[in-house]
N, C-alpha and C positions, 0 to 999 in steps of 0.2 A: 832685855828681850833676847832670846835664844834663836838667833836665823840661820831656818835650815838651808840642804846645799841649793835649794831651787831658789830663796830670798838673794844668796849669791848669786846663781845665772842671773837672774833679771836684772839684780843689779850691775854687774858687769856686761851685761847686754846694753842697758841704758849709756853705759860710760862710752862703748864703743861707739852707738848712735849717733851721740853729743857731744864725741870729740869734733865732728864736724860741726855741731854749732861754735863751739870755741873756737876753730879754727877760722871760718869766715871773715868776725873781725880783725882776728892776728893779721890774715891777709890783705887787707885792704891796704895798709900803710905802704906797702910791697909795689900793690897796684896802682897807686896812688905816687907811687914816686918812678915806676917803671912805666907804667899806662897813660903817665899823664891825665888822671880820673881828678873831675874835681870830687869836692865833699858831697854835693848832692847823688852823683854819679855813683859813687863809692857807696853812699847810703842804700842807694838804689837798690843793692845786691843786695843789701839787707832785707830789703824789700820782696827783692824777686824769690827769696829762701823762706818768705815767709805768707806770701800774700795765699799761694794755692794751698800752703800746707793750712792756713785757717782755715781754707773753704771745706778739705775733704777729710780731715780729723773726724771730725764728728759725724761724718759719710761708715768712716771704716769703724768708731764706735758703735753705731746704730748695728752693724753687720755682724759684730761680735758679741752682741747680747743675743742674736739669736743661732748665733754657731761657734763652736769652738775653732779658731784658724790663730794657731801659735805661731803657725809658719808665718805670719805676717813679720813677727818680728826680724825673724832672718833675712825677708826681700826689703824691708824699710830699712834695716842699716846696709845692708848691699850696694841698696842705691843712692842713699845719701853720701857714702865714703865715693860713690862712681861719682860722683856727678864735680864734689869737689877735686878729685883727683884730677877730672879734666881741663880744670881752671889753668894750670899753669902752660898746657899747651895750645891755648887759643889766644889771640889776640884781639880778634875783633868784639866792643864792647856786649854786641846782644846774643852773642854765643855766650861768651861767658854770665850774659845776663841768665840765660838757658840752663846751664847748664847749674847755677846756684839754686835753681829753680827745683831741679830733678832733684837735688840733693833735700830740698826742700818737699818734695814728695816722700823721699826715703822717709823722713823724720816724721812726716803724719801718720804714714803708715805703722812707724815702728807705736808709738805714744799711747794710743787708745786699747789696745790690745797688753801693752806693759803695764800699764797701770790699774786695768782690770785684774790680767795675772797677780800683781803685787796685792792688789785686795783680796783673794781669794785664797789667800796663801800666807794671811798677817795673823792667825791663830787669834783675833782678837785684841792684837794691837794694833790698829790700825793705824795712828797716827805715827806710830814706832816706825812700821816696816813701811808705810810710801815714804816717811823722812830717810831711811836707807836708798829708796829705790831714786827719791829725786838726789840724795846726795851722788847717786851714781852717776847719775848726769852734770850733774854740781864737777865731778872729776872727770867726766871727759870736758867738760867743757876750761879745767885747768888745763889738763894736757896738749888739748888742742892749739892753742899757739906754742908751746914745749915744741911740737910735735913740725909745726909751722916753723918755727925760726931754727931748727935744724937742717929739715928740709931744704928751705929757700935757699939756708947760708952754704948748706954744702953739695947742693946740685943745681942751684938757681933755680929758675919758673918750676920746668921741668919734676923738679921735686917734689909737687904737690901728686904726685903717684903716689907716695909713700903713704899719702893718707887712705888710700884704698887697701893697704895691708890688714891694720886692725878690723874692719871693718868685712873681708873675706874670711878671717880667722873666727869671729864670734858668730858670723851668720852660718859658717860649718858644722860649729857645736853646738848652735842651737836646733840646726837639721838634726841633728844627732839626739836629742833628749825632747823631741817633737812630743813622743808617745807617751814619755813620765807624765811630759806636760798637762798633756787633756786630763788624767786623773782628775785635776784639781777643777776642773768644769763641769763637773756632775753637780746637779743643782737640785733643788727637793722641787716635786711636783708645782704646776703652778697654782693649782686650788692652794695651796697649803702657803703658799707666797701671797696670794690675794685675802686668805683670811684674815691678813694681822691686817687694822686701819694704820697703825706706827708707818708703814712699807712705804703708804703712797706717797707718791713723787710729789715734790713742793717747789714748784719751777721758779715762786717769787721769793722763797730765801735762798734757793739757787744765784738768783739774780743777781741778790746783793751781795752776796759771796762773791761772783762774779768780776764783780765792780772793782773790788778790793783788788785781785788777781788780776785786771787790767793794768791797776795803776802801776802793782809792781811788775808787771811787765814791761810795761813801757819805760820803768827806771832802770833795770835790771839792763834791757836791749841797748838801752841810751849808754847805760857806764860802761856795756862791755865795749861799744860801739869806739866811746869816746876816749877811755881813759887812755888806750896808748896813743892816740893824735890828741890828746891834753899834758903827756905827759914832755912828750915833742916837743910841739908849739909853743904851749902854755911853759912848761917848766925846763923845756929846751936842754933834756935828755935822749939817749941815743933811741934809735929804735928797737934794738934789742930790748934796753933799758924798757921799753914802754910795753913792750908783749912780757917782761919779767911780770911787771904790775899786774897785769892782766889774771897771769899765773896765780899769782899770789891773792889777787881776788877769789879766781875762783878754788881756789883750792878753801879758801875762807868760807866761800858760801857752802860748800861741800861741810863743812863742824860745823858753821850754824843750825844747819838744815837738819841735825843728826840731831842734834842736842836742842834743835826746838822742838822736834819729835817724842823727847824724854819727857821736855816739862809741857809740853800739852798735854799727853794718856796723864801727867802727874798734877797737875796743877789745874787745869782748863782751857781749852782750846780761847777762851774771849779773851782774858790774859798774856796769853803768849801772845795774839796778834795786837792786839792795841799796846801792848810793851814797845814791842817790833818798830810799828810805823811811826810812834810815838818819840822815839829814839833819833827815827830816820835822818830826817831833817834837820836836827841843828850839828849832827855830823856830817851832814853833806853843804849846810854851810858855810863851819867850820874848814874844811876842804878845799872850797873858792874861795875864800880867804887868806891864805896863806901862800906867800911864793917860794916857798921851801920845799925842796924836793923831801929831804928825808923826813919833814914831820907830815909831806903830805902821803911818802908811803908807810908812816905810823898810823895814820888815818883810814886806809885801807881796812883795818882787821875788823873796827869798827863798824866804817859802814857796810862791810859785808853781810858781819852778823844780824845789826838793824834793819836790811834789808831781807838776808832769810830764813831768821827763826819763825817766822809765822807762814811757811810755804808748806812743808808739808799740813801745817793744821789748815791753810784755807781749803787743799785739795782734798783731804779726807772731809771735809764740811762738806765740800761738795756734792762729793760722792752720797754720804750721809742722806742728802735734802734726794737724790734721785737713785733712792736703794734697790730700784727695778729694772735701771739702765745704768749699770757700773761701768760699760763700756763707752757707751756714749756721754756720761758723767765723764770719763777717765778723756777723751776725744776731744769734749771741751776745755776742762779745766785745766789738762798739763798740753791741749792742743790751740784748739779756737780762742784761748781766752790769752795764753803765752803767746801764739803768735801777733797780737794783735799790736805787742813790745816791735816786733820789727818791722808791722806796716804803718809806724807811727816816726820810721826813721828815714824817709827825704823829708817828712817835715822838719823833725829836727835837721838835719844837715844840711835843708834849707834856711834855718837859722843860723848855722854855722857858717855857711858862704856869707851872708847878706852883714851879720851883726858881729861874728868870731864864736869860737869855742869856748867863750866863758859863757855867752849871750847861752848857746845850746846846754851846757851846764847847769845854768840857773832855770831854764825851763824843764827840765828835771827836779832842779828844788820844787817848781809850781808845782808838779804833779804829786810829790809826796805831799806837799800842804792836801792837797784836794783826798789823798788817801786816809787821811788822818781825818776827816769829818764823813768820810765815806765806815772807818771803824764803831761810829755812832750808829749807824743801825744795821751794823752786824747781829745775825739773828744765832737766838740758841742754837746749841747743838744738841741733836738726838742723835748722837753715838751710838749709846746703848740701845739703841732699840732697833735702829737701821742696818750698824752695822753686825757683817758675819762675827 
């Protein structure tokens, strides 16, 4: 696929965004050994970046199917690179609970509106171009502890400013190409949208789309959460060391995510995702199995890929089943249904305290087991008829 320079903005838009989800976990180890935070504490934040952004995603989707507002993308990474930036100058836990929060509003705001854009602007590939637009987040959310373990090591707390750079830089230039933008939001009359029956919204293969994008959420939010306090504790590497893995994660889920995208438009979207989750689990077994460092970050590339080659096809399904609300489709599925991974982490990190970090590991295995019967009534795709 051929993407133009706007498939670029968005995608580097998204990167910038999501560097601050990447970074949050990098941070916790930090805070966690400076803050005296326990595990649940620590999950907490994960919590607090995630809990409002599920409520009002699908608030600012609903608002962009009926108006064009690009600008949103500029104020959602503004304020999610603000809010993290703050974190290294406060001390007291519910300020910073706060302020992972606002960063956690930036990120709603930016999602629903990105990923509407990225549909409107996929010539027809659509499973191609949101697998670009989520790999772009796939790489901020590499960069993001890069970004963090420079910071910390060579300004202390303090340095978490540094995370409000990228994030003022791309909300600039997307003020700047506001008005290219709208072009791509000219939409045909709505008699002429109502006449196809193909159109109508289908909320209960929505659902079970859905379902699927919960579980890897809640895996995805778990390993970013856990891998470098597993890499630590568990395999009693440095911390550096444990935000490398991280990296190394994400930058893995960024080519999966790209290259699920190719053999979904090529193969079929049921395949790619039952491949995927099918895969998941006896490499994430595999993993806690093993007390080798280096074959467990051999292990990594793997279950990256197992976990994201079926991401962009579960979100364009989505989108697909509700082709009359691409924004609030976009709101939920890369919004409400993603954040639901990190309001699902004081429970895990409630498990962590109580039982250890293999205990929270292994209930990660349980939820791929439960994605993998959830791929059983995965419902067709009407690609072809839904989407632009």
């Amino acid at each position: 696929m051929k993407l133009n320079r706007y498939n670029y903005l968005v995608m580097a838009a998204h990167t910038a965004c999501d560097i601050n989800q990447g970074a949050l976990p990098a941070i916790l180890p930090f805070l966690i050994l400076h803050n005296n935070l326990s595990y649940t504490s620590a999950a907490g934040l994960m919590f607090a970046a995630n809990f409002i952004s599920a409520a009002v995603q699908p608030l600012f989707g609903y608002l962009g199917d009926r108006a064009s507002y690009p600008w949103l993308m500029s104020l959602g990474i503004v304020m999610a690179g603000s809010g993290l930036a703050a974190i290294g100058f406060l001390e007291n836990y519910w300020l910073i609970f706060f302020a992972a929060m606002l960063s956690g509003v930036g990120i709603a705001i930016f999602h629903p509106e990105g990923g509407r854009m990225t549909n409107l602007i996929s010539g027809g590939k659509s499973a191609q171009a949101m697998s670009f637009f989520i790999a772009g987040g796939n790489l901020g959310f590499a960069l993001g502890p890069l970004l963090v373990s420079f910071a910390f090591l060579s300004f202390g707390g303090q340095g978490s400013a540094v995370l409000f750079v990228p994030a003022a830089l791309m909300s600039g230039l997307l003020i700047l190409c506001q008005k290219n933008l709208r072009v791509f939001n000219k939409k045909p009359p709505k008699e002429k949208q109502a006449a196809s029956p193909a159109q109508a919204d289908d909320w209960l293969s929505f659902f079970r789309v859905s379902l699927l994008l919960i579980c890897r959420s809640i895996m995805t939010y778990g390993l970013m959460t856990f891998i470098p306090l597993y890499w630590i504790n568990i395999l009693k590497q440095s911390a550096a060391s444990g935000n490398a893995k991280l990296t190394v994660f994400s930058l893995s889920n960024a080519a999966a995510t790209i290259l699920g995208g190719y053999f979904a438009d090529k193969y079929g979207y049921g395949k790619v995702v039952k491949g995927s989750f099918f895969t998941l689990l006896p490499v994430l077994l595999l993993l806690l199995n093993t007390g080798d460092a280096l074959l467990a970050t051999l292990l990594i590339l793997p279950l990256a890929f197992s976990l994201n080659l079926s991401f962009g096809s579960l979100v364009t399904l989505g989108q697909g089943f509700l082709p009359g609300r691409l924004g609030m489709a976009s709101g939920i599925m890369l919004g409400a249904n993603v954040s639901i991974g990190g309001l699902s982490m004081p429970g895990l990190g409630w498990i962590g305290d109580h039982y250890g970090l293999t205990a929270a590991m292994y209930a990660i295995a349980a939820v791929s087991a439960s994605a993998i019967l959830f791929t059983f009534v995965l419902p067709k795709p009407r690609m072809a008829k839904a989407m632009p």
